[in-house]
C-alpha angles and dihedrals in degrees: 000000000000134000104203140096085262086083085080101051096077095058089031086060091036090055090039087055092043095056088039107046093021079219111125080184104067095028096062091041090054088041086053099051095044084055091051095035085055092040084049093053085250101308102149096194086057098043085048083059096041100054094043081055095055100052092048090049085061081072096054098063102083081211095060092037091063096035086062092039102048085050089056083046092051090047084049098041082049101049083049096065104033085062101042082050090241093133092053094051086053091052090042083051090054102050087044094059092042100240101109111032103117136044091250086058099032082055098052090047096084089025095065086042093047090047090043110047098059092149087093133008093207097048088038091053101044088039088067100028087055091047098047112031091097096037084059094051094042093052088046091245121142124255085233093065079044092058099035085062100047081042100048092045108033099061103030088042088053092055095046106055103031106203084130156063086288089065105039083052096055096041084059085051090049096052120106108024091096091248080153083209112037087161092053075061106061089041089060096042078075105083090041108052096095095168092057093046091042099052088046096048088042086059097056099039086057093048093050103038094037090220117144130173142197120359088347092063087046095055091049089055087048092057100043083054091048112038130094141188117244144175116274145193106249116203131163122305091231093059088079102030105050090057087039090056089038082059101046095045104033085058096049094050093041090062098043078059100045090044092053091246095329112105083192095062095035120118108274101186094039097047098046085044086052108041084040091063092047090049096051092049089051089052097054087038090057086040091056098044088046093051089228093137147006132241102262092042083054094049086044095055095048091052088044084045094050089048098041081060099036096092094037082054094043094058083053102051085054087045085062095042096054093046089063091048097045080050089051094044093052103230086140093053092049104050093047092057083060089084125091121204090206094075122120108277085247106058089039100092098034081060088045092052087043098052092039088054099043098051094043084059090046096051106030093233133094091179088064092045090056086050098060102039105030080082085039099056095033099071097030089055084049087047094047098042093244128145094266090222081066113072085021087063090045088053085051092047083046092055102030078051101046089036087047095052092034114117086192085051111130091205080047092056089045086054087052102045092042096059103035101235120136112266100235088047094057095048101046097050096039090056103076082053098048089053095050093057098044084053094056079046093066092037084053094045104053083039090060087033093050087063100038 
């Protein structure tokens, strides 16, 4: 491990790649071997090993391993009911029952998914983006605008009402400082985290108003130029529903069980695999009773479903692999140390939000960011005589922020992938967003700090 300004050189390449090449491929690959090219003192046949090495560990975490698994199975359980015309019978449903019949309510669709189901981000994310993809299409709106809104309400709405794993992880990482009430803690991190609230509260404002700006408002125009209306195959609404359903609940009882009775400590990898596998079952099952494909076109579909994912996965799996490099290397390390406790009450939490930010962009995490600066702002806000909550919450806004902006974001991989919008593209049209708001953040911060 370093401990030198060198640790930032491998994500500062891998973004610079990413905007250059728009290629996250190549960019994280890139970001994984100079790691290993800096932890080898520069040996480039052992940082080629080692990074082979890397990308083939991912497989050997059983967490990993599902979470890979269970996207293919979403791409698969999609492609399934967009052929057997399920997803059109749902949108059909819909405008039936005169709930979705126009894009303000076709974009809050996903938005009030994405801000209700906070057990889990990834089931959160492919739950709305399931359930809106075609509405979108149908209402001539972009899949970017698709995935800004699953990005911008899944995560920060994860971190903001804790029911979850997010919760039961910070409240480790709050244990053994004293705090009496760490609990108490986390409950108070809530009205502080602006950039959670303001990304939130930007997202809806987007999906009721329709306004969009910069390339987000290009890539709409694009669509309503491009997109036509076709035939399609029409099946029953509850062909899609009822998996989809089977996904959403079997998850969330599969991890009260595997929690013991706490959804926060279950099993998330295992529960949305599992509960992945049964929903698709119970796809082909309902398929095969309604006579809306044969075998081979079902067979045809899954296979079209798994490759149409397969890209999306691969930058994942890299996603994983240089997070554990970054780790190895120490550039998390590095950049918290950046922060000096001696600075004037006012300016502390606005640095905290900043590095937290900028290592959870570097990194792609914002859980390992928590993990380095949650024992980093505790003491200093006991030091400094602060409501501990409140730096705590500015480390939380600094990695939902850096996560959320991220294009080696793993949560920013799942946006894209569940909507099925391509990754530069994300991640180019949510960033003028995700600075906004981390500009209303600081403003936020030295206002509160101004008082304290």
């Amino acid at each position: 491990m370093l401990d030198s300004a060198l640790t930032l050189l491998p994500p500062i390449a891998a973004i610079a790649i990413a905007i250059w090449r728009k290629n996250a491929t190549i960019a994280l690959l890139c970001g994984i071997f100079l790691c290993f090219l800096l932890i080898a003192n520069y040996n480039p046949f052992t940082a080629t090993g080692d990074t082979a090495m890397s990308i083939l560990n991912i497989f050997s975490s059983t967490y990993n391993t599902q979470i890979i698994a269970f996207s293919l199975l979403i791409g698969a359980l999609v492609e399934l009911m967009n052929r057997s015309g399920a997803v059109h019978g749902f949108i059909d449903n819909l405008a039936n029952l005169n709930l979705v019949k126009t894009k303000r309510q076709a974009s809050l669709l996903p938005t009030v998914v994405g801000t209700s189901i906070f057990t889990d981000t990834n089931l959160s994310m492919f739950s709305a983006g399931m359930a809106s993809q075609k509405l979108f299409d149908t209402h001539k709106m972009s899949r970017a605008k698709l995935a800004y809104l699953i990005d911008s309400t899944c995560s920060p709405i994860s971190v903001l009402f804790l029911i979850n794993g997010w919760g039961a992880y910070l409240l480790g990482l709050l244990d053994g400082y004293n705090l009496g009430d760490p609990v108490g803690v986390l409950i108070g991190t809530l009205s502080y985290n602006f950039y959670a609230i303001i990304a939130v509260l930007l997202a809806y404002y987007t999906a009721y108003t329709g306004k969009l700006y910069g390339p987000l408002a290009l890539s709409e125009a694009k669509v309503l130029e491009q997109v036509a209306d076709t035939e399609h195959k029409t099946a029953k609404a509850r062909v899609m529903w009822l998996p989809m359903l089977t996904l959403l609940g079997l998850t969330i009882a599969l991890m009260y069980i595997t929690g013991n009775g706490d959804i926060r400590r279950g099993a998330g990898a295992f529960s949305v695999f599992v509960s992945s596998v049964t929903a698709i079952a119970l796809l082909m099952v309902m398929i095969f009773a309604y006579k809306l494909m044969s075998v081979k076109e079902v067979a045809q579909g899954f296979v079209a479903g798994i490759k149409n994912m397969a890209p999306a996965v691969l930058i994942l799996v890299l996603s994983f692999a240089f997070g554990d490099a970054i780790g190895a290397l120490g550039t998390g390390t590095y950049v918290a140390n950046l922060i000096n406790p001696e600075f004037p009450v006012i300016y502390i939490a606005p640095l905290i939000f900043l590095v937290a930010g900028l290592m959870a962009f570097a990194t792609g995490t914002s859980w390992g960011t928590f993990a380095l600066l949650i024992p980093i702002a505790v003491p200093i806000a006991l030091d400094v005589n602060v409501p501990v909550s409140f730096l705590v919450a500015a480390v939380l806004s600094g990695g939902v922020f850096g996560d959320h902006a991220s294009p080696i974001s793993d949560s920013t991989v799942v946006a894209s992938i569940a909507s099925g919008c391509d990754h530069y593209e994300h991640v180019r049209t949510q960033l003028p967003y995700t600075v906004f708001a981390a500009l209303l953040t600081i403003i936020g911060f030295f206002i509160v700090g101004a008082f304290l």
